[in-house]
N, C-alpha and C positions, 0 to 999 in steps of 0.2 A: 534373453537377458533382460531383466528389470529397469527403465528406464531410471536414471537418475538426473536427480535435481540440485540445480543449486537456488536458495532463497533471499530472500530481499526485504527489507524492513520502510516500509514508507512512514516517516512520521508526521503527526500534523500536528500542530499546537493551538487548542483552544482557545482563541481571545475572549473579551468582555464581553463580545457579539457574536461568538462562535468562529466558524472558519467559512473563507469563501468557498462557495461549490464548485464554480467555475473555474477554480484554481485548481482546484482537488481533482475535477472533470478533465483538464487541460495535462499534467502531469499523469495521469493514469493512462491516458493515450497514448502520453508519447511514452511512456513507460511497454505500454502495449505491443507497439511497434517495434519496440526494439527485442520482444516476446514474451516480456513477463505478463503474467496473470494475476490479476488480484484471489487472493481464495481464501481469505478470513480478516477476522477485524479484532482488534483488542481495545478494550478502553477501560484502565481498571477504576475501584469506586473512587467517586471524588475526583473525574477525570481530569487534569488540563494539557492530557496530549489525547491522542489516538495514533494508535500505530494499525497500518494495512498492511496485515502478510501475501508477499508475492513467490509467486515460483515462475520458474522457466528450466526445460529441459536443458543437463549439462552438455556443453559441448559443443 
């Protein structure tokens, strides 16, 4: 049987100065831990978010 996934949308909002790493670094961890995975990025033109796609196996 095909493992299946449920998915996650992290979004981040680009300030004047961009976004802190250390924030983005610290959230992704604990994001981590709880099993999701980060596995793609979206940032459309003229950005002022990003969003990080995550997965984690269902279940």
């Amino acid at each position: 049987m095909a493992t299946q996934w449920e998915y996650k949308t992290l979004r981040l909002q680009i300030g004047f100065k961009g976004f802190k790493y250390e924030e983005l670094e610290a959230e992704l961890n604990t994001l981590g831990r709880q099993g999701w995975e980060a596995v793609s990025t979206l940032a459309p033109g003229a950005a002022v978010e990003v969003a990080v796609l995550l997965k984690r196996p269902r279940g």
